[in-house]
N, C-alpha and C positions, 0 to 999 in steps of 0.2 A: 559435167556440172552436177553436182550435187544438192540432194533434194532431199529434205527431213518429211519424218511422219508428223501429223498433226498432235498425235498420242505420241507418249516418249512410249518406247520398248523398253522392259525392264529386264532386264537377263539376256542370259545365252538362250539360243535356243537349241534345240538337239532334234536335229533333221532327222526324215523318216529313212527314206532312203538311202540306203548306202553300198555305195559301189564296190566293183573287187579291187583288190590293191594295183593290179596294173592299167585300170582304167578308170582311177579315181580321180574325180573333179571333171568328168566328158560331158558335155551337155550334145545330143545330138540333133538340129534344128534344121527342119524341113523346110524348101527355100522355095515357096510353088512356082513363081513365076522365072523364076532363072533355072529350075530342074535340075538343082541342085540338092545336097544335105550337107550342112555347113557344121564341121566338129570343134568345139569350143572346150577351151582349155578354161575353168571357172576360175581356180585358182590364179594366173601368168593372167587372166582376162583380155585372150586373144584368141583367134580362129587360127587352129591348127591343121586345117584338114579339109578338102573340097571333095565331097563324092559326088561325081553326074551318078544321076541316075534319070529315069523316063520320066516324060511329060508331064506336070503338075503335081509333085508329091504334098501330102496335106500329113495324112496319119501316120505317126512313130511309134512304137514300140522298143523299146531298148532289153536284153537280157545280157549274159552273162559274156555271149562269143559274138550274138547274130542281134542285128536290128533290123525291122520288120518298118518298112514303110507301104503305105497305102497311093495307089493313082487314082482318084473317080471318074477321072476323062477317058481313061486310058483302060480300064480293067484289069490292073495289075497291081502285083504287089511285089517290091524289090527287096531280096534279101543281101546288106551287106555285111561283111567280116569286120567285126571291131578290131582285131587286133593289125590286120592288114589296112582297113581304111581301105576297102575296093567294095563293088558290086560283086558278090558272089553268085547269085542266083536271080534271074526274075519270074517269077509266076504268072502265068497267062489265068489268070481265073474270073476275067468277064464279069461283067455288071455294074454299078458304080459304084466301087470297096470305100471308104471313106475312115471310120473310127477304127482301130487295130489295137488286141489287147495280149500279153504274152502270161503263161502258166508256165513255167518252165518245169516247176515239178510234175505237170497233166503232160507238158512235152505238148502243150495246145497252142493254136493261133487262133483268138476270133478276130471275125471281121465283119463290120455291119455292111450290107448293103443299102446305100440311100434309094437304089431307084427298086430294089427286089423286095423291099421292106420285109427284109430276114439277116440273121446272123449265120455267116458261115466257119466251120469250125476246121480246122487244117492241122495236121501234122507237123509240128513246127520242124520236124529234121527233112524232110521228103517232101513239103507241099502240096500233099497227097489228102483232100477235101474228104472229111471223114461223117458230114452230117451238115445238115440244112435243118435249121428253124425258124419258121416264121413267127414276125414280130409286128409292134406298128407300124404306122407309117414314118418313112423317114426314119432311121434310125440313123442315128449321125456317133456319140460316144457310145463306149464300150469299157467293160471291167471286172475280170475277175476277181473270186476269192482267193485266197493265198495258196489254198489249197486243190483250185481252178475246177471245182464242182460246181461251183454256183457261178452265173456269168448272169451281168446287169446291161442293160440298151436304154439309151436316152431316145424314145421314137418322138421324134420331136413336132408331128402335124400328128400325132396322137395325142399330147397331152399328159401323155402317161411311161412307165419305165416297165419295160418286162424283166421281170427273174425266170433266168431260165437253168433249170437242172442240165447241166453242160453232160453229163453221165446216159442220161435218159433221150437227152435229143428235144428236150418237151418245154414249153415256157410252165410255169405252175403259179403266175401270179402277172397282173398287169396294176403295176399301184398307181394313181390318179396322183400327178402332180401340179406345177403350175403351166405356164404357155411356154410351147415354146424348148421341154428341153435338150440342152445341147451336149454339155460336158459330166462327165458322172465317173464317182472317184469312190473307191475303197475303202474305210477307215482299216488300220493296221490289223487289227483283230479277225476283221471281214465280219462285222455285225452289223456297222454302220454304212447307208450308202449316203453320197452328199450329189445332190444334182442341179446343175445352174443351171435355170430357167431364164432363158434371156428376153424374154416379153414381160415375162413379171416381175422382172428383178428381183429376185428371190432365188437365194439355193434350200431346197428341199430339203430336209433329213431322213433318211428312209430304215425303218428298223429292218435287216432282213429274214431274219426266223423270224417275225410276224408280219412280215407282208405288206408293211403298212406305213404309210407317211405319220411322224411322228411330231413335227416339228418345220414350220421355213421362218429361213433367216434373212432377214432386210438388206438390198444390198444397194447398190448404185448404179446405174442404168449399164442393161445390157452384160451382165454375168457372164461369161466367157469359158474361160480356163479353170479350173481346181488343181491345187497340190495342198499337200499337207506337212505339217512340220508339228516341233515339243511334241515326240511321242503320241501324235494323231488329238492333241489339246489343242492344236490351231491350224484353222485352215486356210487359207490364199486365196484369194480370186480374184481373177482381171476383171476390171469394171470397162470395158468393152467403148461406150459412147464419152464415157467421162475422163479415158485415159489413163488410168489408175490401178494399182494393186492396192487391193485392202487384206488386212488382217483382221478373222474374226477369233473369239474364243470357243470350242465347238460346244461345250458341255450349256453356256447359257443364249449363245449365238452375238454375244455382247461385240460392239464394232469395237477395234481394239486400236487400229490405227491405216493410215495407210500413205501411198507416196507416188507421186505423178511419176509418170515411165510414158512412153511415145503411144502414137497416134495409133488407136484401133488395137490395142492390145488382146492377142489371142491365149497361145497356151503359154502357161508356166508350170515351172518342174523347181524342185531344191536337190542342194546336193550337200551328202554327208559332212565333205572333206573339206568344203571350203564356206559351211553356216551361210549359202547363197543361195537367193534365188535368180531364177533366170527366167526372162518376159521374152515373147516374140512379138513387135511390134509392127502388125500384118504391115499398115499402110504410111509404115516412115520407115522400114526396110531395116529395119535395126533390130538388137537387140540387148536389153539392160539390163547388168549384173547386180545385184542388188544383197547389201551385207545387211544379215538379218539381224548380226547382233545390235549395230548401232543405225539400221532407221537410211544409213545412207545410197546411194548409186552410187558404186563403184566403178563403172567404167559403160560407156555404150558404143556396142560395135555396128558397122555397117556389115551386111551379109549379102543383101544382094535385095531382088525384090518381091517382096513378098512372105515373108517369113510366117509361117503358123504353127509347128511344132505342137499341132492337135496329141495330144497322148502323152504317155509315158519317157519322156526324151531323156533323164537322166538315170541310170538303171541303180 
């Protein structure tokens, strides 16, 4: 069934991310309560692909070969082969891992711990735990710079976001944001961070060479998920209580539009190939493909139950 924005969309947009040519249009979505990762074909707007993997997967990370999912229950983190669609590897690495982020050119994995309230830093080919930093409480997202020296944590019974020099091992900055936050997202550049604050309804704008909240933007109850799309000119958010993707503009935070999608909307991801975005819709088990040029849903699939696709799900 199809669902308009309230605001028309004017144009194309030209999605941030973009994939390699033999895995273009994957969405990879994390399925917690069937223990599952469910691989979605954006383009055909079908699931092509079931990976088991361990008990409750929440956090994704997508890169080039390997995607990186997170267990909190379980202390583990499962790596599997994109190009196989298998579990390759799982990591016994203990604690409650939750938000997972990928530097492929640092060759890094962070990974927040919610119950250790630290980020831990891995070896992305070996697994091989290369440094511990403590952070606030609860850190639940995670985000590297492009260039993965600088890594961002949303410690969410903090209040605040640590920057931590991913090089040095060290946080060097803890910025005071709103309640609450949960999901924290990169602009293209790596200057900008954007953090959804799901108490205050508000995503943050954070400058990172100055340390410092610059900016929050009005949202609609319970801020959830970020992605980005036109060249890091606009940003996505799940509105979490209300149901909802909105579209804002980033440069004035102006609302630009948005369009009902199912019940308890968590993470969303865009993908190059196919001008889409993609919703996990925690608590109706689905999830909604969504053509950014024209405003509408294109297709909603069932996946199983529980779907979050916390992080980076489309590479």
């Amino acid at each position: 069934m199809a669902r308009g924005y309230r605001d028309a969309l004017i144009g194309a947009l030209v999605i941030l991310s973009v994939s390699g040519a033999s895995f273009a249009g994957q969405a990879w979505i994390t399925v917690q309560a069937a223990n599952q990762v469910v691989v979605i074909d954006t383009v055909a707007a079908e699931i092509v692909a079931r990976v088991d993997v361990a008990d409750g997967p929440v956090g994704v990370a997508t890169g080039s070969d390997r995607v990186y999912v997170t267990h909190p229950e379980r202390g583990r983190l499962s790596v599997i082969d994109r190009r196989d669609r298998t579990l390759e590897e799982l990591w016994e690495i203990g604690g409650e891992p939750f938000g997972v982020a990928l530097s492929e050119s640092a060759g890094r994995v962070f990974v927040t711990d919610w119950a250790g309230n630290c980020v831990d830093i891995y070896a992305a080919d070996s697994g091989e735990r290369l440094d511990r930093v403590a952070v606030g409480k609860a850190p639940a997202g995670v985000a590297a710079t492009p260039d993965g020296a600088t890594v961002l944590t949303a410690d969410r019974e903090s209040d605040r976001v640590s920057i931590i020099d991913a090089r040095a091992g060290r946080v060097v900055a803890a910025v005071d944001v709103g309640r609450a936050p949960f999901a924290v997202l990169i602009g293209p550049e790596g200057r900008r961070a954007y953090v959804a604050n799901v108490r205050s309804d508000t995503v943050s704008v954070i400058d990172i060479p100055r340390r410092m909240t610059v900016a929050a933007i009005a949202t609609g109850l319970f801020p959830y998920g970020l992605a980005m799309a036109d060249e890091g000119r606009t940003l996505l958010v799940t509105e979490q209580r209300a149901g909802r993707l909105a579209r804002f503009d980033t440069a004035s935070g102006r609302r630009l539009g948005e369009i009902e999608v199912g019940a308890q909307p968590d993470g969303v991801a865009v993908d190059a190939a196919s001008h889409r975005a993609v919703v996990a819709n925690w608590f109706d088990d689905t999830v909604s493909i969504i053509d950014l040029v024209d405003g509408g849903e294109q297709a909603v699939l069932k996946v199983g139950r529980g779907p979050r696709g916390f992080g980076r799900f489309i590479h």
